[in-house]
PAMI-132013 format. One record per residue (C-alpha): x, y, z; residue number from 1; chain. Coordinates in nm, 2 decimals. Last residue first. Layout:
<rs>
(r (X, Y, Z), NUM, A)
...
</rs>
This chain:
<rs>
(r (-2.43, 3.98, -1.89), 148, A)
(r (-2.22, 3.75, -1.69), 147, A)
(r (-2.41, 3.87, -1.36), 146, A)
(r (-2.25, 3.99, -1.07), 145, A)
(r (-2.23, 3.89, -0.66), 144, A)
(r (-1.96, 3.64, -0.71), 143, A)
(r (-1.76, 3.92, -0.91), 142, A)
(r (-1.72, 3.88, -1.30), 141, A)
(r (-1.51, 3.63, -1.48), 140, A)
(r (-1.27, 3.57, -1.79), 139, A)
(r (-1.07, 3.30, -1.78), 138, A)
(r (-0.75, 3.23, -2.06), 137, A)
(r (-0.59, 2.95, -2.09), 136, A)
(r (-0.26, 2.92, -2.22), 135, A)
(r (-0.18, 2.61, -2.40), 134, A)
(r (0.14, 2.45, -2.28), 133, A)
(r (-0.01, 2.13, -2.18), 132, A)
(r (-0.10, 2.04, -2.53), 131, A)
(r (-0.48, 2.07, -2.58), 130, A)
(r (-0.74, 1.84, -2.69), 129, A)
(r (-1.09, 2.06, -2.73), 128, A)
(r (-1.39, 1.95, -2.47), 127, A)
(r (-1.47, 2.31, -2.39), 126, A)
(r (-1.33, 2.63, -2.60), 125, A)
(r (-0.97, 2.78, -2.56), 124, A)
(r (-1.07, 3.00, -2.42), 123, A)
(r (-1.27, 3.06, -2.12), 122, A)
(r (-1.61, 3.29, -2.07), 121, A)
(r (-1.82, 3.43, -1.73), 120, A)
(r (-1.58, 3.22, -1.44), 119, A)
(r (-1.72, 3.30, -1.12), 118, A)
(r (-1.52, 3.53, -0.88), 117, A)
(r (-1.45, 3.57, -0.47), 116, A)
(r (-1.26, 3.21, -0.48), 115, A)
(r (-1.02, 3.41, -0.68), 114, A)
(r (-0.92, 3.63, -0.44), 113, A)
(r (-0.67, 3.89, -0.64), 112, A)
(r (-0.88, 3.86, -0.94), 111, A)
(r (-0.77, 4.20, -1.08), 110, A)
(r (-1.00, 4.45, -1.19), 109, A)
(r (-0.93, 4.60, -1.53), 108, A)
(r (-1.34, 4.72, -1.60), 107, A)
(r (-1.36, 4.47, -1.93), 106, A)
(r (-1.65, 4.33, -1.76), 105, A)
(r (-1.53, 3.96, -1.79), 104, A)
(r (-1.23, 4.11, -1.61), 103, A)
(r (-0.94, 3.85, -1.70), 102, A)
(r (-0.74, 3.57, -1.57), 101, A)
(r (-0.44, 3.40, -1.80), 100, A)
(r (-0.37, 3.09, -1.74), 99, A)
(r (-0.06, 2.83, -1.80), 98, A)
(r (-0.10, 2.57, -1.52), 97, A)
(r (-0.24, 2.28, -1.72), 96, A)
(r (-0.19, 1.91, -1.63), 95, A)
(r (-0.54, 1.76, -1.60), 94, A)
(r (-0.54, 1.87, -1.21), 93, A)
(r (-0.43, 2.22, -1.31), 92, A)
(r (-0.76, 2.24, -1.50), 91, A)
(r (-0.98, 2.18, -1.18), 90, A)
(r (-0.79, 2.40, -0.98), 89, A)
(r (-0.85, 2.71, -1.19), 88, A)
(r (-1.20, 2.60, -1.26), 87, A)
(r (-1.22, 2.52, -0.85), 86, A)
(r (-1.05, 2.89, -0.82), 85, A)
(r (-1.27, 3.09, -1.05), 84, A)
(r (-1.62, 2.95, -0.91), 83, A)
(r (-1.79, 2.77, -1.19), 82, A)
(r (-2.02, 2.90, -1.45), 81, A)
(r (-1.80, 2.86, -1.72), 80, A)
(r (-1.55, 2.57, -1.63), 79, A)
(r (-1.58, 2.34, -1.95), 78, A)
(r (-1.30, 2.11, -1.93), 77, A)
(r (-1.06, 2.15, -2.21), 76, A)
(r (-0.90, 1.78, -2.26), 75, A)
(r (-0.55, 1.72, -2.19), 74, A)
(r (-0.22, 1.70, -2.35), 73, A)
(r (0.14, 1.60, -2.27), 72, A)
(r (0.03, 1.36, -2.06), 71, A)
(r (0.32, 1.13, -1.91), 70, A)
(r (0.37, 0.83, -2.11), 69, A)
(r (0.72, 0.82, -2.13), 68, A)
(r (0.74, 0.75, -1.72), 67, A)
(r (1.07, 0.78, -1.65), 66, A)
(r (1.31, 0.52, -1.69), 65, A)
(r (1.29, 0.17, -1.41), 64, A)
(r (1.69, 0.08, -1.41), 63, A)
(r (1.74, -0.23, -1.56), 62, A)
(r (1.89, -0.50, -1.30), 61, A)
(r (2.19, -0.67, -1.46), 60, A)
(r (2.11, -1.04, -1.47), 59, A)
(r (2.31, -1.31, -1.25), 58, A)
(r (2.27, -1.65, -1.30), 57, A)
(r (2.09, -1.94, -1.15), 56, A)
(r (2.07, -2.26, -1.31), 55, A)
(r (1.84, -2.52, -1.45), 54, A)
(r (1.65, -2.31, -1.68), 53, A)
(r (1.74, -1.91, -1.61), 52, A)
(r (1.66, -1.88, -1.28), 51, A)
(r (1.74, -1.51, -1.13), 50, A)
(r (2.03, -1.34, -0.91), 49, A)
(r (1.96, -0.99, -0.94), 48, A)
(r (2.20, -0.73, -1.03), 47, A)
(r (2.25, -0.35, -1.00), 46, A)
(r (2.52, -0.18, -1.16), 45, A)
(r (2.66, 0.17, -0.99), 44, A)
(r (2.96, -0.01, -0.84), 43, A)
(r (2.84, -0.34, -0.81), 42, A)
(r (2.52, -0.39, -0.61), 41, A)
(r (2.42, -0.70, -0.55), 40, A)
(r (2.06, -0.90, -0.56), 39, A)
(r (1.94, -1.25, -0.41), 38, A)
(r (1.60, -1.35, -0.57), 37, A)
(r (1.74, -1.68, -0.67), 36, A)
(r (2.06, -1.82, -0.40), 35, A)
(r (2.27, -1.84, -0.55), 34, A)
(r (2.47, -1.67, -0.84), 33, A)
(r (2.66, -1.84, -1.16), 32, A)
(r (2.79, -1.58, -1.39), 31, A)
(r (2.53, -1.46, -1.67), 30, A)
(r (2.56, -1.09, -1.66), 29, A)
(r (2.83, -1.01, -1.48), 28, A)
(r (3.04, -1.04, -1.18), 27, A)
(r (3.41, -0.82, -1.08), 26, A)
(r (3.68, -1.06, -0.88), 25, A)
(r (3.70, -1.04, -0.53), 24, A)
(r (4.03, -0.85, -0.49), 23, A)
(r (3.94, -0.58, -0.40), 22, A)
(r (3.73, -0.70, -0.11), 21, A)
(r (3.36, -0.58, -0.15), 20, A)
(r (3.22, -0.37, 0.13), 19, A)
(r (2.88, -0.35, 0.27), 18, A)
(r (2.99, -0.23, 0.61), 17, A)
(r (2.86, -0.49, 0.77), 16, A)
(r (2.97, -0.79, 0.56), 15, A)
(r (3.35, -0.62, 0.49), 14, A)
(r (3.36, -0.59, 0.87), 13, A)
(r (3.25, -0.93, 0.91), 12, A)
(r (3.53, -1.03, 0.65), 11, A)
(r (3.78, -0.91, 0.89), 10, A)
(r (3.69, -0.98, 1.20), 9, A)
(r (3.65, -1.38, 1.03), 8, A)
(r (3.98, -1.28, 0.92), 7, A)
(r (4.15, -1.18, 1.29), 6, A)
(r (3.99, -1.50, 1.41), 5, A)
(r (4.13, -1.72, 1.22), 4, A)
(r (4.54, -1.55, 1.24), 3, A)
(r (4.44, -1.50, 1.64), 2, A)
(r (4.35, -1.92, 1.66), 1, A)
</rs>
């Protein structure tokens, strides 16, 4: 009765603690599994236990890889007339971050609030595919001036 219940103590822990025994032997790809949908983590291999025909077997789970299709490019919005930080914002949301901000008046002020300035010119020009590294460059007056 002690030896039966010191290995059901035993094996619990194993359970628990999410332990394999060393000397269970090592699974893979196609040994019989049940039940279907069940998964195990070997190491650093993942498997599933899925139906293949009549029987169930284990598959190594695939690990999901980074998106490849990430944008790498976008479209040049056309932000002239529009407040300096929405254009700013507006073009980080398609992916570019690269900017350079100018004095549309060619007066070396800096655009320290940019919510206080309207975008005058930009370059590249509107609606042209870009890589993500393209800098932009803004050039705006004060909220209060004219582009002219």
């Amino acid at each position: 009765m002690t030896r039966r219940f010191s290995v059901s103590v035993i094996v619990s822990l194993f359970l628990i603690l999410n332990l394999s025994p060393s000397f269970a032997a090592a699974i893979k790809d196609g040994d019989s599994c049940s039940p279907a949908g069940a998964t195990f983590k070997q190491g650093t291999t993942n498997f599933e236990c899925i139906k293949s025909g009549t029987k169930t077997v284990w598959r190594k789970k695939t690990a999901a890889s980074p998106s490849s299709t990430a944008d790498t490019t976008f479209v040049m919005p056309n932000v002239v007339g529009m407040n300096l930080q929405l254009a700013q914002d507006l073009l980080q949301s398609k992916g570019s971050y690269l900017m350079d901000q100018q004095d549309y008046k060619k007066l070396g002020r800096f655009q320290i609030i940019d919510s206080n300035w309207k975008v005058c010119s930009q370059s590249p020009a509107a609606g042209k595919k870009l890589p993500i590294s393209t800098i932009v460059t803004l050039a705006s007056v004060k909220l209060s001036e004219s582009c002219r």
